[in-house]
C-alpha positions in Angstrom: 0.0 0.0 0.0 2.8 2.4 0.9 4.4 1.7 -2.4 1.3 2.3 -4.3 0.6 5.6 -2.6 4.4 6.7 -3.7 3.9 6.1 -7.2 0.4 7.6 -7.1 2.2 10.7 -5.5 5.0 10.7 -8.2 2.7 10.8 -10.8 0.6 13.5 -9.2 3.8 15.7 -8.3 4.2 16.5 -12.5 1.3 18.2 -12.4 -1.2 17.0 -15.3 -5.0 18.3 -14.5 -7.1 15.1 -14.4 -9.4 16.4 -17.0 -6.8 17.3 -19.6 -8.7 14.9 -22.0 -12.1 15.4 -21.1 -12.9 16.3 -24.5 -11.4 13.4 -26.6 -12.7 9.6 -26.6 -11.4 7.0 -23.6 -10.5 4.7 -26.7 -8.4 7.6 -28.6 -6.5 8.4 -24.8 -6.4 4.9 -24.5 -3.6 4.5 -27.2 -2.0 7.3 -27.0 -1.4 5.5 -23.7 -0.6 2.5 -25.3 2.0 4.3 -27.7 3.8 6.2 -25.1 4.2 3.1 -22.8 6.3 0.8 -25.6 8.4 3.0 -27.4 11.9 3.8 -25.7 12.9 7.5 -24.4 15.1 8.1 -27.5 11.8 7.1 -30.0 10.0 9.6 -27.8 12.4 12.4 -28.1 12.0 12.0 -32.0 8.5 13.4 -32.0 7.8 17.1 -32.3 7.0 18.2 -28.7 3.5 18.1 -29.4 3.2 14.3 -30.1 5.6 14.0 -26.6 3.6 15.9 -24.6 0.2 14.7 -25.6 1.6 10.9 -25.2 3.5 11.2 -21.7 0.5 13.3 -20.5 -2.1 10.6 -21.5 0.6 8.1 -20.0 0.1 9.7 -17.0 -3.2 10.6 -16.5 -4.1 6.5 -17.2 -1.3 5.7 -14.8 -2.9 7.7 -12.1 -6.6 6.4 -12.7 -5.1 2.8 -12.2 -3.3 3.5 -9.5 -5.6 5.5 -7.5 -8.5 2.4 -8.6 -5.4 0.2 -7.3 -5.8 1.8 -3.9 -8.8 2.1 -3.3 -9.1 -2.0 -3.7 -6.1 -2.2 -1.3 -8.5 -0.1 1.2 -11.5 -2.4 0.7 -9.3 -5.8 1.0 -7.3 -4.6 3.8 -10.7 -3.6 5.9 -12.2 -7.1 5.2 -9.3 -9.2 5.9 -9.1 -7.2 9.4 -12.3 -8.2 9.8 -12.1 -11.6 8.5 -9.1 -12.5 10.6 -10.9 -11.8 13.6 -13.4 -13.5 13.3 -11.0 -16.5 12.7 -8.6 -15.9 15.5 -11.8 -15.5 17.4 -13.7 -18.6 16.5 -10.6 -20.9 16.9 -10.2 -19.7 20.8 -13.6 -20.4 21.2 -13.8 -23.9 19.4 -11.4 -25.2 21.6 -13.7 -24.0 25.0 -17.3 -25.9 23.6 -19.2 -28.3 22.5 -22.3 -27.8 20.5 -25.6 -28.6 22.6 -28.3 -30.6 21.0 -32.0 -29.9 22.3 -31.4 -26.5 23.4 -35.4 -25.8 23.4 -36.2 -28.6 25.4 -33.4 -28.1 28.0 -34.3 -25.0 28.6 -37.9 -25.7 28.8 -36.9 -28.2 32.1 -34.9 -25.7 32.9 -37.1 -23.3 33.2 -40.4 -25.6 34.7 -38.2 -27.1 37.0 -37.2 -23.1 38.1 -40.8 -22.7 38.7 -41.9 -25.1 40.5 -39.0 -24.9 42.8 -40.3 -22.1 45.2 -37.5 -21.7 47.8 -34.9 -25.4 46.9 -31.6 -24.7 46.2 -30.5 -25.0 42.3 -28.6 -28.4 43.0 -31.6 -30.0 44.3 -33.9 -28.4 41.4 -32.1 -27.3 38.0 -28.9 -29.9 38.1 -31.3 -32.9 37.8 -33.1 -31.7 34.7 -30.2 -30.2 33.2 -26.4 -31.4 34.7 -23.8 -28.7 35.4 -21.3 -29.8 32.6 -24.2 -29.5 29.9 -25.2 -26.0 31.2 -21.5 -24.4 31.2 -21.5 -25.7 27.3 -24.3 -23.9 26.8 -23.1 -20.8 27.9 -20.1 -21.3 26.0 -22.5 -21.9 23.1 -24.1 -18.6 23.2 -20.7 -16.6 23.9 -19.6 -18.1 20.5 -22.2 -17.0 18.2 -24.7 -14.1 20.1 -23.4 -10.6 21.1 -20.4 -11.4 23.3 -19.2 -13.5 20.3 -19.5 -10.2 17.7 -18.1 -8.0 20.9 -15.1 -10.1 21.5 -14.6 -10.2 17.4 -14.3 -6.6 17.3 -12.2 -5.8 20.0 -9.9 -8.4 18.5 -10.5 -6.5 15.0 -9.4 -3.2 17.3 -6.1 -4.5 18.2 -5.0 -5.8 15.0 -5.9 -2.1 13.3 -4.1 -0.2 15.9 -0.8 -2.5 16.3 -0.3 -2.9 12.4 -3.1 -1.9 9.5 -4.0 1.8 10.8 -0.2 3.4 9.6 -1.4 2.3 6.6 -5.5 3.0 5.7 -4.6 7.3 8.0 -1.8 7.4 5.2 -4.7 6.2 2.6 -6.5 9.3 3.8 -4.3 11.9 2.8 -3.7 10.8 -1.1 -7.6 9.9 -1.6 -10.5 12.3 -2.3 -13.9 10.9 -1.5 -17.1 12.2 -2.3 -20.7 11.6 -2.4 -23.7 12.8 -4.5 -26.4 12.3 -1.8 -26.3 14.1 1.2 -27.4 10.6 3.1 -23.8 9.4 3.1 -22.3 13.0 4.0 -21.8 11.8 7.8 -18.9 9.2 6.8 -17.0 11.9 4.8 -16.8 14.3 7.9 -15.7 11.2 9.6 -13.0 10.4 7.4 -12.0 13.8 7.9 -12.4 14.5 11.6 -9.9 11.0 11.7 -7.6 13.3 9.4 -7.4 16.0 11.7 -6.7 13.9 15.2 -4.6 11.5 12.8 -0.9 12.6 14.5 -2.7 13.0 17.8 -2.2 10.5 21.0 -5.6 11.4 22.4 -7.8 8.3 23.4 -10.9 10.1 23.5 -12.1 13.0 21.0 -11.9 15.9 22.6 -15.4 16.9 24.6 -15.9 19.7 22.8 -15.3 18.2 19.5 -19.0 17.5 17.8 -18.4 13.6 16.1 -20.4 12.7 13.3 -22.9 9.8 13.9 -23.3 7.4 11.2 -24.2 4.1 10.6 -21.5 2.4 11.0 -21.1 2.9 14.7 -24.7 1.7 15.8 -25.3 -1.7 16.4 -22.5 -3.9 17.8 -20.0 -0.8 17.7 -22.2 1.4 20.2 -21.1 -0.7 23.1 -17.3 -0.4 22.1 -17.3 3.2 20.6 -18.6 5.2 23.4 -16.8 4.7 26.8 -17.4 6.4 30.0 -14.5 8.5 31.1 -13.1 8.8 34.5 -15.4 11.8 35.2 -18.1 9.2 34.3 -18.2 11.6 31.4 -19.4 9.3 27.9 -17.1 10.0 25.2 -16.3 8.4 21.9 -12.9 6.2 21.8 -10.9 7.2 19.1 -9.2 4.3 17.7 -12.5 2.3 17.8 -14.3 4.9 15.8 -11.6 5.1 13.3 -11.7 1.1 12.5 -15.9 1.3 12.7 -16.2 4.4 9.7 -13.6 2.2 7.6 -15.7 -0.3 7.5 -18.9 2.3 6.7 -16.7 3.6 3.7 -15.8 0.4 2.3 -19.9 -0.9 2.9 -20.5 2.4 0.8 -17.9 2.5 -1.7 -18.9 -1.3 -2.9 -22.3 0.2 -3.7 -21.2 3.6 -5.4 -22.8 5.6 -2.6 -19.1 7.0 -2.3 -16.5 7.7 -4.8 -13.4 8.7 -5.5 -11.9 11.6 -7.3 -9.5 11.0 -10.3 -10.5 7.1 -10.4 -11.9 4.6 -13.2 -13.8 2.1 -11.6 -14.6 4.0 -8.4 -15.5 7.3 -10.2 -18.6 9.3 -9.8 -21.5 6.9 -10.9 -23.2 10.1 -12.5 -19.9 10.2 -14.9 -21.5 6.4 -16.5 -24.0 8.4 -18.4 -23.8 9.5 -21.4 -23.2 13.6 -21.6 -26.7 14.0 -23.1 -28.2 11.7 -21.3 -31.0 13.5 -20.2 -31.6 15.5 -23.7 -32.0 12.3 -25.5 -33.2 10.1 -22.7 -36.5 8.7 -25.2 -33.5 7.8 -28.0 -31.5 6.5 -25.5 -34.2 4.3 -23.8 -34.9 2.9 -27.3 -31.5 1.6 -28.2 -31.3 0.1 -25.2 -34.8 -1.7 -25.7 -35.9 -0.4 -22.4 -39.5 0.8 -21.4 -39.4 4.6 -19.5 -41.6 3.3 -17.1 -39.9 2.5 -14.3 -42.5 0.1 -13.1 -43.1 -1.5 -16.4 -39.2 -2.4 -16.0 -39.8 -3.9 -12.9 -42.6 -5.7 -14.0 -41.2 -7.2 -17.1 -38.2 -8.1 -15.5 -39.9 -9.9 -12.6 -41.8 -12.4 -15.5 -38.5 -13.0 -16.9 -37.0 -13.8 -13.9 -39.5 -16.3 -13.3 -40.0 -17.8 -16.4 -36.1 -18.3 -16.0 -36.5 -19.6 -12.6 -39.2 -22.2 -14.1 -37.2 -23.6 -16.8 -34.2 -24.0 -14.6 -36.6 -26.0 -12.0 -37.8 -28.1 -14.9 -34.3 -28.7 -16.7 -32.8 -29.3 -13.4 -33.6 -33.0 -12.0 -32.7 -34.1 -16.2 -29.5 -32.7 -16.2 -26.5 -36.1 -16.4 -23.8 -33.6 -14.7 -26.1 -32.7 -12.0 -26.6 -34.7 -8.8 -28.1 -33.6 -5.7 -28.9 -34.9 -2.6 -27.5 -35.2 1.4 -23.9 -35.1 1.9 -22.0 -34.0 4.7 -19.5 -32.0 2.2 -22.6 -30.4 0.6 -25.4 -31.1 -1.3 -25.1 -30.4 -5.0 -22.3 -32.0 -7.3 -21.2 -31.4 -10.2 -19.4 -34.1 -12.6 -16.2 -32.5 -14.5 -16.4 -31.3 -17.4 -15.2 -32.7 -20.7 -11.9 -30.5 -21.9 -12.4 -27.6 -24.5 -11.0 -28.5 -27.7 -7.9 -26.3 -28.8 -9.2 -23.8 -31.1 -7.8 -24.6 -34.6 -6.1 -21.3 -35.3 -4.0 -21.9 -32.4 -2.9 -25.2 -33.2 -2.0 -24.1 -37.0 0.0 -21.1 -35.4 2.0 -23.9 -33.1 2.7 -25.6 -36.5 3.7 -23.4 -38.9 6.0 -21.2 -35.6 7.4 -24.5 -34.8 8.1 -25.2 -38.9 9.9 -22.3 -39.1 11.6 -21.8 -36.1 11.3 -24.9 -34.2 12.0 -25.5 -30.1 13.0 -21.7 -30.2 13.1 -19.8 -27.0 10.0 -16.6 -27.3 12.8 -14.2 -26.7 15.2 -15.1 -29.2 13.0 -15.5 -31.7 12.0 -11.4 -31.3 16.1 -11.1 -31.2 16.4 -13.1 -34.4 14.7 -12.9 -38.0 10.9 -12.7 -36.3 10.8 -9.3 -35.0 10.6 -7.9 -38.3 7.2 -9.8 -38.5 5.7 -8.5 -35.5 3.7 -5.6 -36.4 4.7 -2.6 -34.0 2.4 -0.7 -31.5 3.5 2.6 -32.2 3.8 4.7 -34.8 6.6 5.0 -37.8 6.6 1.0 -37.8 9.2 1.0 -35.4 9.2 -1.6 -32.7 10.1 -0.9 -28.9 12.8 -3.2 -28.8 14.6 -1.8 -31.7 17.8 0.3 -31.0 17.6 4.2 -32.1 
């Protein structure tokens, strides 16, 4: 990640406005790119300076798309497996401490009859004949491994990992990446990405009292417990490093569905940049070519009967199928028989003859250093090829 975020900040320290092309086709940019990236420094210098600036600058501008999209999928992955690894480390500690109960409903039921009826009888005379000691302290264990104090425990394990080793990382992220929003809805994560900028450097376990903390939704739920702490003045206050890891995961939730995005990136631009620039001018064309109806609920509508006339057919075709098999196993219930090998295509297998007629058991490389590299055709212009010498 930290290497990323250096060549994103190399590229960005040149000083080409993201929008220099804004005007000319993705496909056109796309290989000027393409041109500048394969042809040697001295091949570039031959161009007038026109041609060299116009390449390197569409060079760059890609570069920086892809590496900005490149972090931004670093931030995501790195969230998750925080997450994910918690939840392991977690689970393991606690597989080793139960056993899983069978007949929960019934056991309690005694349980809870026997309780009753007890009136003033101590609990070894009443509840330990119903329901044994041993059994019960499984139980607990039970419902410590998968109800709330399995999901607290998870996250404070989650808290530790952040702070000892992932935070350097995703507060670094912070200061290279823009994010943004076109629905006020979402606005409370930005201001929490950047209140965590501004306390970033700071060694403060609590935000400051007076400091106003955006609420979003990432803190409710099973963060609320662990984000808001009572001070030694009995004073509730929101504990920084928790808070940080709990609006990560809010911006990643949000960035996977486009309700966030991210300046100067590709795939995690702004949504409203998918449309067409007269979109709305020519939105009865538009719907046309696409063989849509305008009616939103006349979409909805016809593409609930396809969905079930698909779902149908695939219920039908299913218990017919030879490579389809399912029923009760313990390693799952549906199985699929391998399938038969693709055939080579036949292009490829006359190419492998005639390169292997001609050349025979030839290393790649030295046939491009030998008589072949006159056959390639070359990417850039002036039929040159990028591993020709000036």
């Amino acid at each position: 990640m930290l290497t990323e975020i250096a060549k994103l900040e190399a590229v960005r320290a040149v000083g080409v406005p993201g929008d220099v092309f804004a005007d000319i086709g993705p496909k056109i940019v796309t290989g000027w790119r393409g041109r500048a990236s394969v042809e040697s420094p001295s091949h570039l210098r031959d161009h007038p300076l026109e041609t060299q600036l116009t390449l390197l600058a569409a060079l760059l501008v890609c570069r920086c798309r892809e590496i900005t999209d490149t972090l931004v999928e670093l931030l995501n992955s790195t969230v998750h497996r925080i997450n994910a690894r918690a939840e392991v480390r977690v689970t393991n500690e606690l597989i080793k401490e139960f056993k899983r109960v069978t007949g929960k409903e019934n056991l309690l039921f005694k349980v809870a009859e026997a309780t009753v009826d007890a009136g003033d009888k101590l609990v070894r005379d009443t509840v330990f004949p119903v329901a044994p000691q041993g059994v019960l302290r499984d139980l607990v264990a039970e419902f410590k491994s998968s109800g709330p104090p399995y999901q607290r425990t998870v996250k404070a394990t989650l808290r530790s990992s952040y702070t000892n080793y992932y935070r350097a990382g995703l507060i670094k992220l912070l200061s290279v990446l823009e994010f943004r929003s076109n629905n006020t809805t979402h606005r409370p994560v930005l201001d929490a990405l950047e209140l965590i900028g501004r306390y970033a450097g700071t060694s403060l376990r609590y935000y400051p009292a007076a400091e106003e903390v955006p609420v979003h939704r990432g803190v409710s739920g099973d963060w609320a417990e662990l984000v808001h702490h009572n001070d030694q003045h009995g004073t509730r206050r929101v504990v920084r490093m928790v808070y940080e890891i709990a609006t990560f995961q809010a911006l990643r939730d949000q960035l996977r569905c486009k309700e966030i995005w991210v300046v100067g990136a590709e795939k995690w631009r702004n949504p409203a940049e998918d449309l067409l620039v007269d979109f709305e001018e020519r939105r009865i064309e538009h719907y046309e070519k696409l063989g849509k109806p305008l009616d939103p609920t006349e979409f909805i509508t016809g593409l609930q009967e396809e969905m079930r006339a698909e779902l149908e057919a695939l219920h039908a075709a299913l218990p017919h199928c030879p490579w389809l098999e399912i029923k009760e196993r313990k390693r799952g219930a549906i199985k699929l028989a391998p399938l038969p090998p693709v055939a080579e295509p036949r292009n490829l297998r006359k190419l492998k003859a005639r390169v292997a007629t001609r050349w025979g058991v030839v290393p790649l490389i030295n046939m491009l250093r030998g008589g072949a590299a006159d056959r390639v055709p070359a990417v850039g212009d002036h039929g040159r090829r990028p591993w020709q010498s000036g």
